[in-house]
N, C-alpha and C positions, 0 to 999 in steps of 0.2 A: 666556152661550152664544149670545146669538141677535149679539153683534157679529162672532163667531166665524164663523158660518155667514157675515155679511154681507161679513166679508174674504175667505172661500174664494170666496162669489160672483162679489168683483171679483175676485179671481187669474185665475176662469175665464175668466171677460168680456175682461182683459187678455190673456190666455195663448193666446185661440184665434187671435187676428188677428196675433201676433208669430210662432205658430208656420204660420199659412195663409203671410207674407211668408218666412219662412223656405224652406218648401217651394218657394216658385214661383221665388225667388232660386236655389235647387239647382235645380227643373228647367231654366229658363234657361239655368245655366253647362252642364248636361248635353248642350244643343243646339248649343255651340260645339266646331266637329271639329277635330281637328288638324292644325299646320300643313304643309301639302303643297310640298314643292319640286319643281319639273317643271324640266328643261333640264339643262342642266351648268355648276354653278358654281365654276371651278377660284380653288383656293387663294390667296389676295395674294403667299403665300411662292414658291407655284411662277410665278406669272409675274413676281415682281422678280426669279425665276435668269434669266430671259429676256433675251441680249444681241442688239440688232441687230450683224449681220456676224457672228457665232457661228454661232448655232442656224436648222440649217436644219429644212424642213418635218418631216424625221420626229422630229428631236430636239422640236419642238411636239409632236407626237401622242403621245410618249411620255409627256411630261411633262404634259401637260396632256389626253390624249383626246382622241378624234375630235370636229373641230366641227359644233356644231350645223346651220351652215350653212355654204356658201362662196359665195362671189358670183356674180353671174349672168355678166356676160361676161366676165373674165379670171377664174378661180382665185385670184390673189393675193391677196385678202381671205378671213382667215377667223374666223368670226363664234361666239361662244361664247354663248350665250339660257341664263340661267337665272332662276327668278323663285322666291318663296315665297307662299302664300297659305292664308287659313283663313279657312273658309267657317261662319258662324254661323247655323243654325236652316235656313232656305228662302231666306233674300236673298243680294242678290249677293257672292260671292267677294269677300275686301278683299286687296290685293295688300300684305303686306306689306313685301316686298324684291325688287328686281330689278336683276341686272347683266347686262354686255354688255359683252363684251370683244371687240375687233377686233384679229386680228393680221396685221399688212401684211406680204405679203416681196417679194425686190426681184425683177430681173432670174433671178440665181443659181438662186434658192429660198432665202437664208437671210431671217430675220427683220429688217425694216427698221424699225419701230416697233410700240408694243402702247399701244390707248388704252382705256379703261374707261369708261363710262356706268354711273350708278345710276338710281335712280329718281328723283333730282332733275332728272335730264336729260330726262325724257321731255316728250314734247310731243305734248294732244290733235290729232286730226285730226280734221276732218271730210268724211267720204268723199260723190265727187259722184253725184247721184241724177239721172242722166239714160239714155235708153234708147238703146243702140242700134242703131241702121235695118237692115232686114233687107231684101234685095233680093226682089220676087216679088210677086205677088199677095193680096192682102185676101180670103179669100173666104168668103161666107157658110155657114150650117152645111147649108141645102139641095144648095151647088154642090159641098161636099165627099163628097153621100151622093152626091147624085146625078151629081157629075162624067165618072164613066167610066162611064155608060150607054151603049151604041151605038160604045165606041172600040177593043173586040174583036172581032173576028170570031166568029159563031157555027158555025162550021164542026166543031168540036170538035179540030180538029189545031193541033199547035204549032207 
């Protein structure tokens, strides 16, 4: 009887640390959210219907939705941003998938080429940290209270 109680012993001794790893493993996965798609990721099937000298601008919109963006100084680029991502616990978002599809059109309006970026394409940048110059005066925090003392009239009329 008494090796009996000594094997239930260890059962316990084993049993509590597999089930503490147990719990913290489930809470963990409970902290990973699901994953979120932001932008617009049109279909591979709807942009190989895509023919340059075909499909003009609104045969694009139809088939594909309004683009994300279009270019800054001529129109004829238009720009498809979609990206996937799923954010675990408090850190940073991991980007799972991103595309980016560009579709050119020509002179006409119809479609001239359609090129695709994944996330293999992408390229860090790093943006430049400099200030700048603002035309005017520096002036200290006395010259700002005190600045317009004496440059109204005290007459009370406007």
């Amino acid at each position: 009887m008494i090796a009996t109680k000594e094997q239930s012993l260890r059962r316990r001794v084993f049993a509590l640390p597999a089930l503490a790893l147990t719990a913290a493993c489930l809470g963990l996965a409970a902290c990973g959210g699901p994953v979120q798609v932001r932008g617009n990721m049109p279909d591979v099937e709807d942009v190989a219907v895509l023919e340059p000298g075909v499909h003009s601008r609104q045969d694009v919109a139809d088939l594909l939705g309004s683009p994300s963006t279009v270019s800054t100084f001529q129109d004829r680029k238009w720009y498809y941003i979609g990206q996937k991502t799923q954010e675990f616990a408090f850190l940073k978002p991991e980007v799972l998938d991103r595309k980016v599809l560009v579709v050119t059109f020509d002179e006409a309006g119809y479609v001239d080429q359609t090129t695709s970026y994944s996330l293999a394409d992408a390229q860090e940048i790093q943006p430049v940290e400099r200030i700048t110059p603002t035309e005017g005066k520096d002036l200290t925090l006395l010259q700002q209270l005190f600045g317009n003392l004496g440059r109204f009239g005290g007459s009370g009329s406007n």
